[in-house]
C-alpha positions as CSV (number, residue, x, y, z in Angstrom):
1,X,0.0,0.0,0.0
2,X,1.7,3.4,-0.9
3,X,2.1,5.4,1.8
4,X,-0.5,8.2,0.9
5,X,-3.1,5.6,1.4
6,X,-3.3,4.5,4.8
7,X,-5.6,6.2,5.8
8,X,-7.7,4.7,3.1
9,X,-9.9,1.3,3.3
10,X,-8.7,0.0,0.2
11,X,-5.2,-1.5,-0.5
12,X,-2.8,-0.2,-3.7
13,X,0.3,-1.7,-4.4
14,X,3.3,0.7,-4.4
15,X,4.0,-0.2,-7.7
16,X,0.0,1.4,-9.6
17,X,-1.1,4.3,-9.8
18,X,-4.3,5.9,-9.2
19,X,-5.4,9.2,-10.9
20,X,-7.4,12.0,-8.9
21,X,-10.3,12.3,-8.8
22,X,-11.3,8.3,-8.6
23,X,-14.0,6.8,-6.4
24,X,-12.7,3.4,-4.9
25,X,-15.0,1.1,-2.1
26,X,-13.7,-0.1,0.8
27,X,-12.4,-3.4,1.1
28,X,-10.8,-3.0,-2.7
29,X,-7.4,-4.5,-3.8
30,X,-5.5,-3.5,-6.7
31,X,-2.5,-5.4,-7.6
32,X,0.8,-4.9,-9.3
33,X,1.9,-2.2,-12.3
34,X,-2.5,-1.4,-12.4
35,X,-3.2,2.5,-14.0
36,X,-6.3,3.5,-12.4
37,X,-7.6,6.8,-14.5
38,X,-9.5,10.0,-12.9
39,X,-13.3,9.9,-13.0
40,X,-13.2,6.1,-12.1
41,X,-15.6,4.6,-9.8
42,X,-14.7,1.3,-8.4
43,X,-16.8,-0.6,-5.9
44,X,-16.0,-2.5,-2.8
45,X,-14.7,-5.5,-2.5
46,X,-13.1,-5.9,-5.6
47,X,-9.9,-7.5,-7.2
48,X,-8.2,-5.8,-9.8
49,X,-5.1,-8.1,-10.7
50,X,-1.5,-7.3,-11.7
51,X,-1.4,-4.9,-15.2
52,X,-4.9,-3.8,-15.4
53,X,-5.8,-0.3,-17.0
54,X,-8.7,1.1,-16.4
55,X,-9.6,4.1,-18.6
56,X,-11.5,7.5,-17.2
57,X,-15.4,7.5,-16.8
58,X,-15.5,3.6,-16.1
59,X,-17.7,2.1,-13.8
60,X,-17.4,-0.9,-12.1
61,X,-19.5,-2.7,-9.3
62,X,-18.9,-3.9,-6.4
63,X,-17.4,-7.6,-6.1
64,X,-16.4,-7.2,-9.2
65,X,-12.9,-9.5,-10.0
66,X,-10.5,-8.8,-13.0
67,X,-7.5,-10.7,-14.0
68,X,-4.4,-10.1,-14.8
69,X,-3.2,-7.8,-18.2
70,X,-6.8,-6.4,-18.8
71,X,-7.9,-2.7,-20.1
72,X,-11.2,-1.6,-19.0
73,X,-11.7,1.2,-22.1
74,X,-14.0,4.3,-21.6
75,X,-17.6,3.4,-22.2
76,X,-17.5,-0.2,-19.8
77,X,-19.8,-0.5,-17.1
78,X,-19.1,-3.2,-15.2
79,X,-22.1,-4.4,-12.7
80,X,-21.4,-6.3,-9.0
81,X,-20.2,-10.0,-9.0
82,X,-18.6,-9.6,-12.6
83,X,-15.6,-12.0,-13.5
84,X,-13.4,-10.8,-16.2
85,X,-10.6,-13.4,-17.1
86,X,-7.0,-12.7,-17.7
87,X,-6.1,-10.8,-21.1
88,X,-9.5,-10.9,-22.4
89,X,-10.1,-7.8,-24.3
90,X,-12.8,-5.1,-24.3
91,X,-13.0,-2.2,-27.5
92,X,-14.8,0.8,-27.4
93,X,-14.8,2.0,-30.9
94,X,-16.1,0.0,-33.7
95,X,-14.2,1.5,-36.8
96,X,-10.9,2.6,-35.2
97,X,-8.4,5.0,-37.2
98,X,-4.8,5.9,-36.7
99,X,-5.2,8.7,-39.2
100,X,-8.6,9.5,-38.0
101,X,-9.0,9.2,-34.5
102,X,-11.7,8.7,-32.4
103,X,-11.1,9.2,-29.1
104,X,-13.5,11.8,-27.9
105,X,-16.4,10.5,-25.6
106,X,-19.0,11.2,-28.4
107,X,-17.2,8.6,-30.3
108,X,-16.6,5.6,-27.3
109,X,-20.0,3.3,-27.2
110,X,-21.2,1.8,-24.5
111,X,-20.5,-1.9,-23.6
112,X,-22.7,-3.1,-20.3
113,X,-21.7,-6.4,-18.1
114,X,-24.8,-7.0,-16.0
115,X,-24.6,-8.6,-12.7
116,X,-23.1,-11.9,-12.2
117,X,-21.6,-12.1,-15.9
118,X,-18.7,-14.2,-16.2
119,X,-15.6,-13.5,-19.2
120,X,-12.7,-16.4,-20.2
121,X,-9.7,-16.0,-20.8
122,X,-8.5,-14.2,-23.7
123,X,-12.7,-13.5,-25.0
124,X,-13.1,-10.2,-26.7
125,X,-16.3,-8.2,-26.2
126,X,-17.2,-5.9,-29.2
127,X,-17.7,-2.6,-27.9
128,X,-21.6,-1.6,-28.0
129,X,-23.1,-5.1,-26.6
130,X,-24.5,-6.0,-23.7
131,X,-24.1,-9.3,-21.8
132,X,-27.1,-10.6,-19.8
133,X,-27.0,-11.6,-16.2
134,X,-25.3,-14.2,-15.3
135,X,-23.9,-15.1,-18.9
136,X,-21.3,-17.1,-19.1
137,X,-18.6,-16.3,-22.2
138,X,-16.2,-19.1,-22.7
139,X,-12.5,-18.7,-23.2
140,X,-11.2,-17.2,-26.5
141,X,-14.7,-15.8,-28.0
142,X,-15.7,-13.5,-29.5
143,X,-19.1,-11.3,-28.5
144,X,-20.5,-9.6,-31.5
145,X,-23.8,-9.2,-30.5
146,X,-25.9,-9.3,-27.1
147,X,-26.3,-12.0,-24.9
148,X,-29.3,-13.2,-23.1
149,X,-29.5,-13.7,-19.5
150,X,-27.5,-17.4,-18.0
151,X,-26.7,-18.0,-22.0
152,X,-23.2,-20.1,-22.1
153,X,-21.5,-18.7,-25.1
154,X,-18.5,-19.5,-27.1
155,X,-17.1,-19.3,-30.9
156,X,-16.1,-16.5,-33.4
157,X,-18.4,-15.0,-33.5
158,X,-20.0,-16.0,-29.9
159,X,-23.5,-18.2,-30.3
160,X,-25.3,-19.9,-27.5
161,X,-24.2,-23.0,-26.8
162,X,-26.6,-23.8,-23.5
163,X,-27.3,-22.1,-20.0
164,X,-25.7,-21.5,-16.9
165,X,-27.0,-21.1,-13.2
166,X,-26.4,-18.4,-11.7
167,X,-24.8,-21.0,-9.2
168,X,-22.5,-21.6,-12.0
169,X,-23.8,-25.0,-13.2
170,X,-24.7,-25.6,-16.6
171,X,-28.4,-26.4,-16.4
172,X,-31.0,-28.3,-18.4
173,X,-33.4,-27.5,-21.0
174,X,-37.1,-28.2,-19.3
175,X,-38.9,-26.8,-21.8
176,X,-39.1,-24.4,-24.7
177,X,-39.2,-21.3,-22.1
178,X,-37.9,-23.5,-19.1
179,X,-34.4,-24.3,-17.3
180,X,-33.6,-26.1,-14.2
181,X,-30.4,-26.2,-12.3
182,X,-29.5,-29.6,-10.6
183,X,-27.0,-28.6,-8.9
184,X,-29.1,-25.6,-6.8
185,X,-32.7,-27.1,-8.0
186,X,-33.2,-23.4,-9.6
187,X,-35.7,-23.1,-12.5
188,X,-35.1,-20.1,-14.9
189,X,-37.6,-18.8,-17.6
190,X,-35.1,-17.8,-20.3
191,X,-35.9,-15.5,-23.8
């Protein structure tokens, strides 16, 4: 914890840095070599891992857990209990230009994690999409599009490929509208 921040109820390895004016929750650890950006709001109780940037105007949850070598790009909102694997990606501009830039917050789009969402390893989430609750992206995809609430996806581009508990159990088709956990015994109606 740098020395500044002992008076402070979350912990910051000497080694980030956090940019003023930021909003951080109590009980919040960020790890090694991490670049936290002004007019970020972090909740409590998360884990941000070792090389994680996270760009100004972010929001993020509380309980929220990112891996290591992830950047959190203007335009992410990040809801409680979200998992975000190591060195998955997030964009925030669909046509990017070196020439042309776009980097003003007219041009960023919104990307929304909803509560309880789960990212593999490696996944990249195309900026403007929103992942349903409790989704569940599997290593290495990519999300094009939005996903429903406790889909499983995975593939380039991501398609459903079953559901998942909020538990975290893959659970069974019932009935056209119907799941059931049977792990937790929780029955879903899904879209």
């Amino acid at each position: 914890m740098k020395q500044e921040n002992f008076d402070k109820k979350y912990m910051v390895h000497p080694s980030s840095y956090i940019d003023e004016p930021s909003k951080i929750g109590d009980g919040t650890q960020i790890w090694h070599f991490c670049h936290i950006s002004a007019n970020v709001e972090i909740g409590q109780n998360c884990r941000i891992g070792q090389n994680v940037f996270v760009a100004g105007k972010v929001k993020i949850g509380n309980n929220v857990k990112i891996q290591n070598n992830v950047s959190v790009y203007e335009g992410v909102i990040l809801e409680d209990y979200v998992f975000c694997g190591p060195s998955m990606v997030f964009t925030n501009v669909k046509t990017p230009r070196c020439e042309y830039p776009r980097n003003t917050s007219t041009d960023y789009m919104t990307t929304l994690v909803q509560k309880g969402a789960s990212i593999g390893a490696n996944a990249t989430i195309v900026c403007g999409t929103t992942i349903g609750k409790y989704a569940f992206v599997g290593a290495g995809s990519v999300v094009t599009k939005d996903i429903p609430d406790y889909a499983m996806v995975f593939g380039t581009p991501a398609t459903i490929q079953g559901w998942v508990c909020a538990c975290g159990d893959i659970i069974v088709k019932a009935d056209a509208n119907k799941v059931i956990c049977n792990r937790c015994g929780t029955h879903l109606k899904i879209k």
